[in-house]
C-alpha positions in Angstrom: 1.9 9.5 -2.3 4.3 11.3 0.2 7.6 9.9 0.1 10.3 11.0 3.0 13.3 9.1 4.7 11.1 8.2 7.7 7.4 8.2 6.3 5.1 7.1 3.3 1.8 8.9 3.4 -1.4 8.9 1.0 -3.4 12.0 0.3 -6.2 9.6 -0.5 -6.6 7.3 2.5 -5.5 7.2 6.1 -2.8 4.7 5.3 0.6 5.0 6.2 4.6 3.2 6.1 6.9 4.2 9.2 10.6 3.1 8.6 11.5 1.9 11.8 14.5 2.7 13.8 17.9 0.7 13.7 20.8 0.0 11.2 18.5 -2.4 8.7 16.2 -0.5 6.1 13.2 -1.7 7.4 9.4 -0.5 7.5 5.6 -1.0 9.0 2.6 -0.8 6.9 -0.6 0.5 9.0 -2.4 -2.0 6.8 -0.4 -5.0 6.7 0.1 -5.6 11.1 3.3 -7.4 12.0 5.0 -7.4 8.1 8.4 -5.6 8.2 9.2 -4.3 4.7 12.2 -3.5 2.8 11.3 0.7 1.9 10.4 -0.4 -2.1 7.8 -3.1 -0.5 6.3 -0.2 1.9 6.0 2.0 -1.5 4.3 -0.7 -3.3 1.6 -1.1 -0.6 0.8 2.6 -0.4 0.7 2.7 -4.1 -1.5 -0.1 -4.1 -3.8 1.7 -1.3 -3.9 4.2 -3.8 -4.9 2.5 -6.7 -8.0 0.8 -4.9 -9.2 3.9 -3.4 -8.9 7.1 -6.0 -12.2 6.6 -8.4 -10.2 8.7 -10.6 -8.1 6.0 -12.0 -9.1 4.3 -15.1 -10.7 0.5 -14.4 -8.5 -0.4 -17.4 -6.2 -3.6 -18.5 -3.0 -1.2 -17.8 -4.4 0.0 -14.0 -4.9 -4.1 -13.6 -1.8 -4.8 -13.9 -0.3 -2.2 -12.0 -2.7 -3.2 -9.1 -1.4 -6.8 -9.8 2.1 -5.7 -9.9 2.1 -3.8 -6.7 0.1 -7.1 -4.9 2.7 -9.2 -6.1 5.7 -7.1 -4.9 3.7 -7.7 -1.2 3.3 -11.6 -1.6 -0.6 -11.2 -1.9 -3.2 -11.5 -4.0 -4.8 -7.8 -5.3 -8.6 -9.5 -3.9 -6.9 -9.9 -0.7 -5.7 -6.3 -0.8 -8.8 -5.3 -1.4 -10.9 -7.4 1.1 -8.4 -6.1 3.9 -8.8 -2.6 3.5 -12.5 -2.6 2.8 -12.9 -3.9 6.4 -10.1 -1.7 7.5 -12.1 1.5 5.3 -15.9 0.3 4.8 -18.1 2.5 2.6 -21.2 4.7 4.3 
């Protein structure tokens, strides 16, 4: 994950956080349409991109709960993570 004042990237998945312009801290998900986010929140989702994409990352108890941790900072459930950005990223 790429942290900067303005931008969150991933190296692992076209997914991205935008802060947007104004006084407030507040961000845009590309994955989660018409949220705003406080910049921690905007993390959390690009982490949790992260964890569902990179097959490098153990399918472990300890990954669970990150993955569960992350979902939870959003207000959703990790399956309904998942489900949107399969449809957003299907597999060939």
């Amino acid at each position: 994950m790429y942290v900067c004042d303005w931008s969150i990237t991933s190296a692992l998945v076209d997914e991205f956080a935008e802060r947007l312009p104004g006084p407030h801290d507040t961000w845009r998900v590309s994955w989660l349409p018409g949220r705003l986010l406080s910049k921690a929140e905007a993390m959390a989702a690009i982490e949790l991109v992260e964890l569902l994409y990179d097959p490098t990352y153990p399918n472990d108890a300890d990954t669970q709960a990150t993955i569960a941790e992350s979902a939870a900072r959003l207000g959703i459930r990790p399956i309904d993570a998942a489900v949107t950005l399969s449809e957003r990223h299907p597999h060939p």
